[in-house]
N, C-alpha and C positions, 0 to 999 in steps of 0.2 A: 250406447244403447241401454247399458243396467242404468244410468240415472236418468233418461226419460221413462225406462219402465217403471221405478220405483214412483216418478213424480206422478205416471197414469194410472198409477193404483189406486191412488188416492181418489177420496171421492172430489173429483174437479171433471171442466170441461175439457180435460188433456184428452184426445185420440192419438193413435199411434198408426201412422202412415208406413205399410210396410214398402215404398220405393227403396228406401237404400238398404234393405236386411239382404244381402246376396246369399244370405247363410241361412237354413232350412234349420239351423240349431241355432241362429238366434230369433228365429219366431216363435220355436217349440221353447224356448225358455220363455219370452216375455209369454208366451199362452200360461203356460206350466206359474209365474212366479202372479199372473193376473189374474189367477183362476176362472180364465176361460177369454174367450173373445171377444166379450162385450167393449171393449175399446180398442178393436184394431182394425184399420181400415183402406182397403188395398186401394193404393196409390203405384200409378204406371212406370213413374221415373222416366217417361219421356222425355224428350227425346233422347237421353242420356244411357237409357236403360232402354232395353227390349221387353213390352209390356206380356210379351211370352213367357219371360225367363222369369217375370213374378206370378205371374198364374202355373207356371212347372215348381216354384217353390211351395205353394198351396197342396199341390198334387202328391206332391213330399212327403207331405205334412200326415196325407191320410185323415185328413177333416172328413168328419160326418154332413151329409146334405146341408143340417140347420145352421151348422159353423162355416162351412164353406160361403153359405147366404146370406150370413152375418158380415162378414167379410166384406165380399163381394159386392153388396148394397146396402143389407139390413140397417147394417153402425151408422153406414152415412145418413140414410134416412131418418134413424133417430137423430144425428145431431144436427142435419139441417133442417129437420122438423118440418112444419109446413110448406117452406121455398120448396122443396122437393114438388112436391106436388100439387101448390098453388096455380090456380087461373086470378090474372088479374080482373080490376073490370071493364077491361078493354076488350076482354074475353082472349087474350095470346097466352099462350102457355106458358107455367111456369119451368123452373129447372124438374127435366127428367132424367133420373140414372136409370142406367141399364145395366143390369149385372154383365161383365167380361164373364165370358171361360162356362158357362153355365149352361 
């Protein structure tokens, strides 16, 4: 975990998927050494992981609304950029997230 935080500190397209963080002090570190949430982005760990037991680690955390939303959808949406919310021109819909836990 400390050397994928350090490599998504950097200014690159690294995000930080929190599935495998079981630990509520290893998000509050990468937040803490990232200076803030702009690169973390909740991942379920399905099947593997209970998509509860990563939204109870958020709840943890004590994020304020805007960081919780970042999380949640925000990050994803900046870095899947349009896909998110593109129509083709077939007119079907493009990829939609839906914030979990919100």
């Amino acid at each position: 975990w400390r050397a994928a935080i350090d490599l998504a500190h950097r200014p690159s397209n690294l995000f930080l998927d929190l599935s495998g963080a079981l630990n509520p002090d290893k998000i509050a570190f990468a937040i803490h050494q990232m200076s803030g949430v702009r690169k973390l982005v909740f991942g379920s760990g399905a099947p593997g992981t209970d998509p509860a037991a990563i939204l109870a680690l958020l709840d943890d955390l004590e994020l304020n609304a805007d960081e919780r939303q970042k999380i949640l959808a925000g990050n994803a949406q900046r870095l899947f950029g349009e896909a998110v919310t593109a129509t083709s021109d077939a007119g079907s819909e493009g990829i939609r997230l839906t914030p979990m836990g919100s």
